[in-house]
C-alpha positions in Angstrom: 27.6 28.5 2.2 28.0 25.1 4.5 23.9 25.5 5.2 23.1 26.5 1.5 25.8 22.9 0.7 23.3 21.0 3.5 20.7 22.1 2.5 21.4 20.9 -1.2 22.5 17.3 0.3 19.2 17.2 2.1 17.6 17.6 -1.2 20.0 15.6 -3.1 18.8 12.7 -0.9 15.1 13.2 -1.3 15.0 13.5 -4.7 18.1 10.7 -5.1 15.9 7.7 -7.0 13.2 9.1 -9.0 10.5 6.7 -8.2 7.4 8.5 -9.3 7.2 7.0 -12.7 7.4 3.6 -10.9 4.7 4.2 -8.7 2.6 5.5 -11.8 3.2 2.2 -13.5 2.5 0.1 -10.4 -1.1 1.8 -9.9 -1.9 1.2 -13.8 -1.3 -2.4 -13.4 -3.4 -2.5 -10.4 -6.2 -1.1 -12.5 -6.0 -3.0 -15.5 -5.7 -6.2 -13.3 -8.7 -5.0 -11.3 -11.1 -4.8 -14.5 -11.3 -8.2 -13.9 -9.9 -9.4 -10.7 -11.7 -8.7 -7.5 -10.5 -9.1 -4.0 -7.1 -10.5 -4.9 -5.1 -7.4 -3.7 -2.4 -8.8 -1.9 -1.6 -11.2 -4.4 -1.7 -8.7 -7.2 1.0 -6.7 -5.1 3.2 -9.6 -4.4 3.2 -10.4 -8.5 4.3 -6.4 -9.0 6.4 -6.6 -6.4 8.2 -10.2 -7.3 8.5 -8.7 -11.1 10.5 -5.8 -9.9 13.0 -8.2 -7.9 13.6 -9.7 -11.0 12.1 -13.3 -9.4 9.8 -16.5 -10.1 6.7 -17.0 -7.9 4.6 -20.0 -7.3 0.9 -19.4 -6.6 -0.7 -22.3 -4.1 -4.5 -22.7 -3.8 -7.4 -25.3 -4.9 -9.1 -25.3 -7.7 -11.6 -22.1 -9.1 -10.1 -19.0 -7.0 -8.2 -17.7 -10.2 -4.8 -18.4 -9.9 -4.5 -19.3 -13.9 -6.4 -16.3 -14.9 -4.7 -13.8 -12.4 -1.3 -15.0 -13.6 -2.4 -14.4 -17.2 -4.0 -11.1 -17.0 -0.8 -10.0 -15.0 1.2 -11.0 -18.1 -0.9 -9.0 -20.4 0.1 -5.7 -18.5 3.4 -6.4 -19.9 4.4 -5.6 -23.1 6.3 -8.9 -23.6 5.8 -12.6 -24.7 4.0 -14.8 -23.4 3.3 -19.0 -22.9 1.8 -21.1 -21.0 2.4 -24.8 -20.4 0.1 -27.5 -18.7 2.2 -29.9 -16.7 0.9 -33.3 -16.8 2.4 -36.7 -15.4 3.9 -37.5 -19.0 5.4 -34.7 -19.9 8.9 -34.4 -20.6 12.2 -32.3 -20.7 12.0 -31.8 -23.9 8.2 -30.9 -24.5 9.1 -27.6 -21.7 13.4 -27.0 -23.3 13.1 -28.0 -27.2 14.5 -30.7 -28.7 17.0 -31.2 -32.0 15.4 -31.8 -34.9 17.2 -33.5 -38.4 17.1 -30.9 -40.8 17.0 -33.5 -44.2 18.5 -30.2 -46.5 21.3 -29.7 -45.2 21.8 -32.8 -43.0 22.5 -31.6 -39.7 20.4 -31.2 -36.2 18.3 -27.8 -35.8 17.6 -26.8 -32.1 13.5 -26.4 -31.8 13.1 -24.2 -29.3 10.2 -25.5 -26.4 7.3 -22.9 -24.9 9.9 -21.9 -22.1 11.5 -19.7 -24.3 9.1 -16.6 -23.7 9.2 -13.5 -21.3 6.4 -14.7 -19.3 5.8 -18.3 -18.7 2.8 -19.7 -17.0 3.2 -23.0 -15.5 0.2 -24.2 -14.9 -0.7 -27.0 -12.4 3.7 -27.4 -12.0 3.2 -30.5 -9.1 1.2 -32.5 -11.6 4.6 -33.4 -13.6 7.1 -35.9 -11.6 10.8 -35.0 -10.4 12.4 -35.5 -14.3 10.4 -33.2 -15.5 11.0 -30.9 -12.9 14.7 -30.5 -13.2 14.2 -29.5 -16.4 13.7 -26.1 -14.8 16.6 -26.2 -12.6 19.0 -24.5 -14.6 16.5 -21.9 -16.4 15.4 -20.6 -13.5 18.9 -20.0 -11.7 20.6 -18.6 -14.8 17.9 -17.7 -16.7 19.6 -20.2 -19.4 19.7 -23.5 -20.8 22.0 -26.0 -22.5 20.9 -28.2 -24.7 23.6 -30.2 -26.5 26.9 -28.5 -25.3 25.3 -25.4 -26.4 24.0 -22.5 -24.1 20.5 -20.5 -24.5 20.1 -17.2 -23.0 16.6 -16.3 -22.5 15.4 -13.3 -23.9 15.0 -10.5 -21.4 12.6 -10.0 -19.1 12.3 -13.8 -18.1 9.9 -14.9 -15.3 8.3 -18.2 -14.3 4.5 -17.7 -13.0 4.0 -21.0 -11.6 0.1 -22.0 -10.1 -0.1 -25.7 -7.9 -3.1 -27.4 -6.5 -2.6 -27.8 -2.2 0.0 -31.6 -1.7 -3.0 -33.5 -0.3 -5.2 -33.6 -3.5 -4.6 -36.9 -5.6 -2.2 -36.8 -8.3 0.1 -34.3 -7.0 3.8 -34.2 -6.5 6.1 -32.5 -4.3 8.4 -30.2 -5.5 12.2 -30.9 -4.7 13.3 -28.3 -2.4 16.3 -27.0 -4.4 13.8 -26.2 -7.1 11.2 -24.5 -4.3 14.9 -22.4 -2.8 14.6 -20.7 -7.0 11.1 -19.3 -6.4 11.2 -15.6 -5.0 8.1 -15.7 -3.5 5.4 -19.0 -2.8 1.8 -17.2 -2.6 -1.2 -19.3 -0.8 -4.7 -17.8 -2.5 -7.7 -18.9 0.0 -11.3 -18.3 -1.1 -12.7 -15.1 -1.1 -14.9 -13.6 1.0 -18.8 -13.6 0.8 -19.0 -9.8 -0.3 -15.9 -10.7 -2.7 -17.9 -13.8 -4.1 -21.3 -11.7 -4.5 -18.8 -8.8 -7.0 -17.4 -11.5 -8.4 -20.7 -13.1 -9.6 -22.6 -9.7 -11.0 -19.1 -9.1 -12.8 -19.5 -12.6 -14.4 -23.4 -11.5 -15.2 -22.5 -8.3 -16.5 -19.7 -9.5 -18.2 -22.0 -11.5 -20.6 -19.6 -13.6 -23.6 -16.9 -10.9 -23.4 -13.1 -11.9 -23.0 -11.6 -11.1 -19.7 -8.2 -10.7 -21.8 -9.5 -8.6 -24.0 -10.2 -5.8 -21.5 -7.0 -5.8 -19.7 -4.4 -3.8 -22.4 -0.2 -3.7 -21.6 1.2 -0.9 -19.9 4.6 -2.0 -19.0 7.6 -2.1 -22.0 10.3 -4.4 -21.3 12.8 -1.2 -21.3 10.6 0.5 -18.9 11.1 -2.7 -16.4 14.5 -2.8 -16.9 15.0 1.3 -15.5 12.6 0.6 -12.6 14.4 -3.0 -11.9 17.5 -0.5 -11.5 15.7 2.0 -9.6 14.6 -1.1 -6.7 18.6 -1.9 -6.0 19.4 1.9 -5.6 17.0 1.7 -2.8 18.6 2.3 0.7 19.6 -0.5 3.1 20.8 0.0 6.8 23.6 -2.0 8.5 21.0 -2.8 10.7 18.4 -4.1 8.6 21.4 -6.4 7.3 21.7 -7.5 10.7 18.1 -8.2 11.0 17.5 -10.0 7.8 20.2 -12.3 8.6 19.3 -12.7 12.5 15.9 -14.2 11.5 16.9 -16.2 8.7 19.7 -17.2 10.9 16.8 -18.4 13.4 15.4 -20.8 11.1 18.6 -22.7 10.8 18.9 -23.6 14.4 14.7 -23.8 15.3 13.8 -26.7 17.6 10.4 -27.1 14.9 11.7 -26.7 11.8 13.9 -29.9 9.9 15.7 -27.1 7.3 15.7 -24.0 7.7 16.3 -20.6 4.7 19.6 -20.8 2.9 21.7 -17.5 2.1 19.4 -17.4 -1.2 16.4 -16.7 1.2 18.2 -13.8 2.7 19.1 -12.3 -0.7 15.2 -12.8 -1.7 14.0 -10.8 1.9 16.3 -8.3 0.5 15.7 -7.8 -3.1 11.7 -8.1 -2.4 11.9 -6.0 0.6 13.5 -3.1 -1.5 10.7 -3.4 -4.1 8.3 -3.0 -1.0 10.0 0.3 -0.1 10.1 1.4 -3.9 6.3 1.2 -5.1 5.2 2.6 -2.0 7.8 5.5 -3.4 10.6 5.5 -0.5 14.1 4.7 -1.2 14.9 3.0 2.1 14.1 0.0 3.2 12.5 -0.2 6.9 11.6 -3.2 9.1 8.0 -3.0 8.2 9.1 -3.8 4.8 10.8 -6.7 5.4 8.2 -8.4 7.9 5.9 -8.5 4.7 8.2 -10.3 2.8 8.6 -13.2 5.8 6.0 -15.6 5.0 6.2 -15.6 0.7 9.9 -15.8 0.9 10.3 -18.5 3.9 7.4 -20.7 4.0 8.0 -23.2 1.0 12.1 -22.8 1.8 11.8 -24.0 5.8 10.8 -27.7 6.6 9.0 -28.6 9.6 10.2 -31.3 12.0 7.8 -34.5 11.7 6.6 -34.1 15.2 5.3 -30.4 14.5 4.0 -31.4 11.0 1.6 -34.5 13.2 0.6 -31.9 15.5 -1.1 -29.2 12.8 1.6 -26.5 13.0 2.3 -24.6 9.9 5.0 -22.7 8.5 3.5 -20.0 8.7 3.4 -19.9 12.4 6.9 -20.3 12.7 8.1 -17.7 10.8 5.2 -15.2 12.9 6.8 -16.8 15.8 10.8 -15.9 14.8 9.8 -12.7 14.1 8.4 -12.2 17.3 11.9 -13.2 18.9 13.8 -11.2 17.4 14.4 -7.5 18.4 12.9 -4.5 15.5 16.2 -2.6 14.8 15.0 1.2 15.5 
Protein backbone atom coordinates (compact mmCIF):
# COMPACT_ATOMS: atom_id res chain seq x y z
CA UNK A 1 0.00 0.00 0.00
CA UNK A 2 3.12 2.40 0.89
CA UNK A 3 4.57 1.38 -2.86
CA UNK A 4 1.05 1.65 -4.52
CA UNK A 5 0.92 5.50 -2.18
CA UNK A 6 4.74 6.12 -3.89
CA UNK A 7 4.07 5.16 -6.68
CA UNK A 8 0.87 7.56 -6.95
CA UNK A 9 3.25 10.63 -5.52
CA UNK A 10 5.67 9.78 -8.30
CA UNK A 11 2.89 10.34 -10.69
CA UNK A 12 1.36 13.02 -8.84
CA UNK A 13 4.63 14.91 -9.49
CA UNK A 14 4.96 14.23 -13.23
CA UNK A 15 1.73 15.07 -14.17
CA UNK A 16 1.67 18.14 -11.25
CA UNK A 17 1.49 21.35 -13.95
CA UNK A 18 -0.27 20.46 -17.00
CA UNK A 19 1.93 22.13 -19.39
CA UNK A 20 0.97 20.54 -22.69
CA UNK A 21 -1.59 23.01 -23.77
CA UNK A 22 1.26 25.68 -23.16
CA UNK A 23 3.66 24.05 -25.25
CA UNK A 24 0.81 23.71 -28.05
CA UNK A 25 0.27 27.37 -27.93
CA UNK A 26 3.99 28.24 -27.86
CA UNK A 27 4.70 26.19 -31.16
CA UNK A 28 1.48 27.99 -32.93
CA UNK A 29 3.00 31.25 -32.29
CA UNK A 30 6.18 30.12 -33.59
CA UNK A 31 4.47 29.23 -36.80
CA UNK A 32 2.34 32.04 -37.36
CA UNK A 33 5.42 34.27 -36.65
CA UNK A 34 7.53 32.25 -39.03
CA UNK A 35 5.01 32.84 -42.14
CA UNK A 36 6.85 35.84 -42.25
CA UNK A 37 9.84 36.07 -40.06
CA UNK A 38 12.91 34.16 -41.07
CA UNK A 39 15.96 33.52 -38.99
CA UNK A 40 14.85 35.43 -35.94
CA UNK A 41 14.38 32.33 -33.65
CA UNK A 42 15.96 33.26 -30.68
CA UNK A 43 14.29 36.50 -30.54
CA UNK A 44 10.92 35.03 -31.31
CA UNK A 45 11.56 32.72 -28.13
CA UNK A 46 12.61 35.43 -25.85
CA UNK A 47 9.20 37.52 -26.83
CA UNK A 48 7.09 34.04 -25.89
CA UNK A 49 9.08 33.61 -23.19
CA UNK A 50 9.09 37.49 -21.72
CA UNK A 51 5.06 37.31 -22.34
CA UNK A 52 4.71 34.47 -20.06
CA UNK A 53 6.80 36.31 -17.20
CA UNK A 54 4.30 38.77 -17.39
CA UNK A 55 7.43 41.42 -18.52
CA UNK A 56 8.36 44.45 -21.00
CA UNK A 57 11.20 43.89 -23.45
CA UNK A 58 13.30 46.30 -25.36
CA UNK A 59 14.59 45.14 -28.81
CA UNK A 60 18.21 46.91 -29.82
CA UNK A 61 19.45 46.79 -33.40
CA UNK A 62 20.00 49.27 -36.51
CA UNK A 63 17.81 50.01 -38.87
CA UNK A 64 16.02 47.30 -41.56
CA UNK A 65 16.54 43.80 -39.56
CA UNK A 66 12.74 43.86 -38.52
CA UNK A 67 12.48 44.73 -35.12
CA UNK A 68 9.12 46.90 -35.77
CA UNK A 69 7.54 44.24 -37.86
CA UNK A 70 8.59 41.28 -35.52
CA UNK A 71 7.19 43.11 -32.58
CA UNK A 72 3.97 43.63 -34.49
CA UNK A 73 3.34 40.28 -35.93
CA UNK A 74 4.05 38.90 -32.30
CA UNK A 75 1.13 41.12 -31.21
CA UNK A 76 -1.16 39.76 -33.75
CA UNK A 77 -0.78 36.19 -32.21
CA UNK A 78 -2.58 37.65 -29.44
CA UNK A 79 -6.00 37.97 -29.26
CA UNK A 80 -5.72 41.48 -27.52
CA UNK A 81 -5.37 45.25 -28.41
CA UNK A 82 -2.99 46.73 -29.81
CA UNK A 83 -0.96 50.44 -30.49
CA UNK A 84 1.87 51.61 -31.43
CA UNK A 85 3.54 54.95 -30.82
CA UNK A 86 6.53 56.70 -32.64
CA UNK A 87 8.68 58.46 -30.13
CA UNK A 88 10.13 61.54 -31.52
CA UNK A 89 12.22 64.46 -29.75
CA UNK A 90 8.92 66.47 -29.23
CA UNK A 91 6.75 64.38 -27.95
CA UNK A 92 5.21 64.72 -24.75
CA UNK A 93 3.64 63.03 -21.51
CA UNK A 94 0.62 63.66 -22.43
CA UNK A 95 0.64 62.64 -26.28
CA UNK A 96 1.80 58.65 -24.68
CA UNK A 97 -0.84 59.06 -20.93
CA UNK A 98 -3.95 61.25 -22.13
CA UNK A 99 -4.69 64.41 -21.17
CA UNK A 100 -8.08 66.22 -19.57
CA UNK A 101 -10.13 67.61 -21.90
CA UNK A 102 -13.12 70.57 -21.02
CA UNK A 103 -16.22 68.91 -21.62
CA UNK A 104 -18.38 72.44 -22.66
CA UNK A 105 -21.94 70.30 -21.68
CA UNK A 106 -21.54 69.64 -18.69
CA UNK A 107 -18.67 71.90 -17.69
CA UNK A 108 -16.20 69.76 -16.15
CA UNK A 109 -12.67 67.94 -17.35
CA UNK A 110 -12.99 64.43 -19.25
CA UNK A 111 -9.82 62.17 -19.00
CA UNK A 112 -8.79 61.39 -22.90
CA UNK A 113 -7.11 58.42 -22.62
CA UNK A 114 -3.45 58.40 -24.72
CA UNK A 115 -2.27 55.15 -27.12
CA UNK A 116 -0.67 53.56 -23.87
CA UNK A 117 -3.80 52.32 -22.91
CA UNK A 118 -3.82 48.98 -25.00
CA UNK A 119 -2.75 45.33 -24.25
CA UNK A 120 0.14 45.52 -26.55
CA UNK A 121 2.06 48.61 -26.98
CA UNK A 122 4.77 49.11 -29.48
CA UNK A 123 7.19 51.70 -28.82
CA UNK A 124 8.87 52.36 -31.60
CA UNK A 125 12.29 54.08 -31.87
CA UNK A 126 11.81 54.75 -27.56
CA UNK A 127 15.60 56.66 -27.32
CA UNK A 128 14.55 59.14 -29.91
CA UNK A 129 12.18 60.94 -27.18
CA UNK A 130 14.34 62.85 -24.32
CA UNK A 131 14.32 62.03 -20.38
CA UNK A 132 10.54 63.95 -19.79
CA UNK A 133 9.12 61.98 -22.02
CA UNK A 134 10.54 58.99 -20.73
CA UNK A 135 9.36 59.14 -17.24
CA UNK A 136 6.12 59.16 -18.43
CA UNK A 137 6.54 55.42 -18.54
CA UNK A 138 7.92 55.13 -15.16
CA UNK A 139 4.95 54.38 -13.32
CA UNK A 140 3.02 52.32 -16.13
CA UNK A 141 5.46 49.99 -16.39
CA UNK A 142 6.13 49.23 -12.63
CA UNK A 143 2.37 49.04 -11.65
CA UNK A 144 0.92 48.64 -14.74
CA UNK A 145 -1.01 52.06 -13.78
CA UNK A 146 -1.18 55.63 -14.17
CA UNK A 147 -2.38 58.78 -12.31
CA UNK A 148 -3.34 61.42 -13.99
CA UNK A 149 -4.94 64.13 -11.85
CA UNK A 150 -5.20 62.47 -8.33
CA UNK A 151 -6.86 59.74 -10.07
CA UNK A 152 -5.48 56.14 -10.78
CA UNK A 153 -5.81 54.07 -14.19
CA UNK A 154 -5.42 50.45 -14.20
CA UNK A 155 -4.49 49.12 -17.42
CA UNK A 156 -6.56 46.64 -18.90
CA UNK A 157 -5.17 43.17 -18.61
CA UNK A 158 -2.70 41.70 -20.33
CA UNK A 159 -0.35 44.86 -20.50
CA UNK A 160 3.09 44.73 -22.13
CA UNK A 161 5.47 47.27 -23.46
CA UNK A 162 7.34 46.04 -26.79
CA UNK A 163 9.86 48.66 -27.09
CA UNK A 164 12.45 48.62 -30.45
CA UNK A 165 15.80 51.34 -30.12
CA UNK A 166 18.36 52.24 -32.77
CA UNK A 167 22.29 51.18 -31.26
CA UNK A 168 23.52 54.90 -28.69
CA UNK A 169 26.08 55.91 -31.20
CA UNK A 170 23.67 56.79 -34.18
CA UNK A 171 22.76 60.64 -34.14
CA UNK A 172 19.79 61.67 -32.47
CA UNK A 173 19.58 59.13 -29.91
CA UNK A 174 19.11 59.31 -26.20
CA UNK A 175 20.08 57.20 -23.37
CA UNK A 176 17.64 55.67 -21.38
CA UNK A 177 17.79 56.42 -17.56
CA UNK A 178 18.67 53.39 -15.84
CA UNK A 179 15.78 53.06 -13.45
CA UNK A 180 13.56 52.93 -16.51
CA UNK A 181 16.13 50.18 -18.29
CA UNK A 182 15.87 48.08 -14.32
CA UNK A 183 11.61 47.90 -15.59
CA UNK A 184 12.38 46.02 -18.81
CA UNK A 185 12.42 42.01 -18.35
CA UNK A 186 14.53 41.36 -20.94
CA UNK A 187 16.84 43.92 -23.44
CA UNK A 188 17.28 41.85 -26.92
CA UNK A 189 20.25 42.89 -29.36
CA UNK A 190 19.06 41.71 -33.21
CA UNK A 191 22.36 41.66 -35.50
CA UNK A 192 21.92 41.09 -39.25
CA UNK A 193 21.15 37.87 -40.59
CA UNK A 194 22.99 35.59 -42.10
CA UNK A 195 23.72 35.25 -46.02
CA UNK A 196 21.48 32.09 -46.40
CA UNK A 197 18.94 34.04 -44.00
CA UNK A 198 19.17 37.15 -46.28
CA UNK A 199 18.84 34.99 -49.67
CA UNK A 200 14.96 33.41 -47.84
CA UNK A 201 14.34 36.48 -46.78
CA UNK A 202 14.52 38.12 -50.39
CA UNK A 203 12.52 35.10 -52.46
CA UNK A 204 9.88 35.51 -49.54
CA UNK A 205 9.71 39.27 -50.36
CA UNK A 206 9.44 38.19 -54.29
CA UNK A 207 7.00 35.64 -53.68
CA UNK A 208 5.24 37.64 -51.43
CA UNK A 209 4.20 40.06 -54.28
CA UNK A 210 1.72 43.34 -52.73
CA UNK A 211 0.33 40.93 -50.02
CA UNK A 212 0.22 42.17 -46.25
CA UNK A 213 2.61 40.45 -44.01
CA UNK A 214 -0.22 41.16 -41.25
CA UNK A 215 -2.70 39.81 -42.98
CA UNK A 216 -1.18 36.26 -43.00
CA UNK A 217 -0.29 35.96 -39.44
CA UNK A 218 -3.99 35.24 -37.55
CA UNK A 219 -4.23 35.28 -33.30
CA UNK A 220 -4.02 32.21 -31.43
CA UNK A 221 -3.53 33.32 -27.98
CA UNK A 222 -6.96 34.68 -25.84
CA UNK A 223 -6.11 36.93 -23.00
CA UNK A 224 -7.82 34.15 -20.60
CA UNK A 225 -5.68 31.48 -22.04
CA UNK A 226 -2.47 33.75 -21.03
CA UNK A 227 -3.61 34.35 -17.85
CA UNK A 228 -3.87 30.10 -16.95
CA UNK A 229 -0.43 29.52 -18.56
CA UNK A 230 1.05 32.84 -16.77
CA UNK A 231 -0.17 30.67 -13.54
CA UNK A 232 1.09 27.51 -14.82
CA UNK A 233 5.03 29.35 -15.22
CA UNK A 234 5.03 30.32 -11.18
CA UNK A 235 3.94 26.69 -10.29
CA UNK A 236 7.14 25.73 -11.86
CA UNK A 237 9.74 24.16 -9.49
CA UNK A 238 12.61 26.08 -7.94
CA UNK A 239 15.62 24.44 -5.91
CA UNK A 240 17.16 26.09 -2.84
CA UNK A 241 20.07 25.87 -4.76
CA UNK A 242 19.15 27.47 -7.85
CA UNK A 243 18.07 30.38 -5.29
CA UNK A 244 21.52 30.26 -4.19
CA UNK A 245 22.83 30.56 -7.59
CA UNK A 246 20.67 33.21 -8.98
CA UNK A 247 21.62 35.34 -6.22
CA UNK A 248 25.56 34.37 -6.16
CA UNK A 249 25.92 35.75 -9.71
CA UNK A 250 23.78 38.67 -9.50
CA UNK A 251 25.48 39.11 -6.28
CA UNK A 252 28.85 39.17 -8.46
CA UNK A 253 27.95 42.02 -10.38
CA UNK A 254 27.59 44.17 -7.43
CA UNK A 255 31.06 43.87 -6.23
CA UNK A 256 32.97 43.38 -10.12
CA UNK A 257 36.22 45.26 -10.50
CA UNK A 258 34.73 46.16 -14.45
CA UNK A 259 31.43 46.99 -13.91
CA UNK A 260 30.32 50.85 -12.26
CA UNK A 261 26.56 49.27 -11.17
CA UNK A 262 25.84 46.19 -10.97
CA UNK A 263 21.86 44.07 -11.05
CA UNK A 264 19.50 45.18 -8.32
CA UNK A 265 17.21 42.54 -6.47
CA UNK A 266 14.63 43.36 -9.52
CA UNK A 267 17.24 41.61 -11.83
CA UNK A 268 17.23 38.49 -9.60
CA UNK A 269 13.43 38.33 -9.56
CA UNK A 270 13.51 38.79 -13.58
CA UNK A 271 16.36 35.58 -13.85
CA UNK A 272 13.71 33.96 -11.94
CA UNK A 273 10.46 34.57 -13.40
CA UNK A 274 12.05 34.22 -17.05
CA UNK A 275 14.02 31.28 -16.13
CA UNK A 276 10.72 29.45 -15.02
CA UNK A 277 9.11 30.26 -18.42
CA UNK A 278 12.38 28.64 -19.98
CA UNK A 279 11.59 25.41 -18.11
CA UNK A 280 7.72 25.64 -18.91
CA UNK A 281 7.58 25.87 -22.84
CA UNK A 282 10.20 23.40 -23.08
CA UNK A 283 7.32 21.39 -20.90
CA UNK A 284 9.28 20.73 -17.54
CA UNK A 285 8.15 22.04 -14.32
CA UNK A 286 11.61 22.66 -12.71
CA UNK A 287 13.78 25.01 -13.25
CA UNK A 288 17.63 23.77 -13.87
CA UNK A 289 20.89 25.84 -14.32
CA UNK A 290 20.75 25.61 -17.97
CA UNK A 291 17.71 27.55 -17.83
CA UNK A 292 18.90 30.21 -16.07
CA UNK A 293 22.30 30.76 -17.99
CA UNK A 294 19.92 31.64 -21.01
CA UNK A 295 18.34 34.22 -19.28
CA UNK A 296 21.94 35.94 -18.21
CA UNK A 297 22.63 38.20 -20.92
CA UNK A 298 18.72 39.65 -21.81
CA UNK A 299 18.12 40.12 -18.13
CA UNK A 300 21.72 41.77 -17.05
CA UNK A 301 23.18 43.47 -19.91
CA UNK A 302 21.20 46.89 -20.06
CA UNK A 303 20.84 46.62 -15.96
CA UNK A 304 24.99 46.45 -15.22
CA UNK A 305 27.24 49.58 -16.09
CA UNK A 306 30.71 49.15 -17.11
CA UNK A 307 33.51 51.06 -15.37
CA UNK A 308 34.97 53.90 -17.84
CA UNK A 309 38.23 52.26 -18.13
CA UNK A 310 36.63 48.91 -19.52
CA UNK A 311 34.06 50.83 -21.63
CA UNK A 312 37.69 52.74 -23.49
CA UNK A 313 39.16 49.50 -23.85
CA UNK A 314 36.09 47.69 -26.07
CA UNK A 315 34.69 45.33 -23.45
CA UNK A 316 31.11 44.62 -23.49
CA UNK A 317 28.59 43.65 -21.11
CA UNK A 318 28.12 40.91 -22.51
CA UNK A 319 31.50 39.56 -21.70
CA UNK A 320 31.11 40.17 -18.26
CA UNK A 321 28.21 38.53 -17.52
CA UNK A 322 29.92 35.11 -19.73
CA UNK A 323 32.74 35.82 -17.48
CA UNK A 324 30.58 35.75 -13.91
CA UNK A 325 29.14 32.89 -14.95
CA UNK A 326 32.15 31.17 -15.57
CA UNK A 327 33.16 31.98 -11.81
CA UNK A 328 30.73 30.79 -10.20
CA UNK A 329 30.20 27.00 -9.36
CA UNK A 330 26.90 25.05 -11.50
CA UNK A 331 24.80 23.77 -8.41
CA UNK A 332 24.45 19.90 -9.35
Amino acid sequence: MEQQQTNNDEVHFNTRIPLEELKIAVEAIKKQLEKIIIGQNDLIELLIVNLLANGHVLIEGVPGIAKTITAKLFAKTLKTNFSRIQFTPDLMPSDILGTSILNMKISEFEFKKGPIFSNIVLIDEINRAPAKTQSALFEVMEERQITMDGIKYEMEYPFMVIATQNPLEQEGTYALPEAQLDRFLFKIKVGYPKLQEEIRILKSHHDRKLEVPLDKVEPVLTSAELKTFRSLVQEVLIEDKIFTYIAQIVDKTRNHPHLYLGGSPRASIAIMNASKAFAAIQGRDFVTPEDIKKTLAPVLSHRIILSPEREMEGMTAETVIESIAQSIEIPR
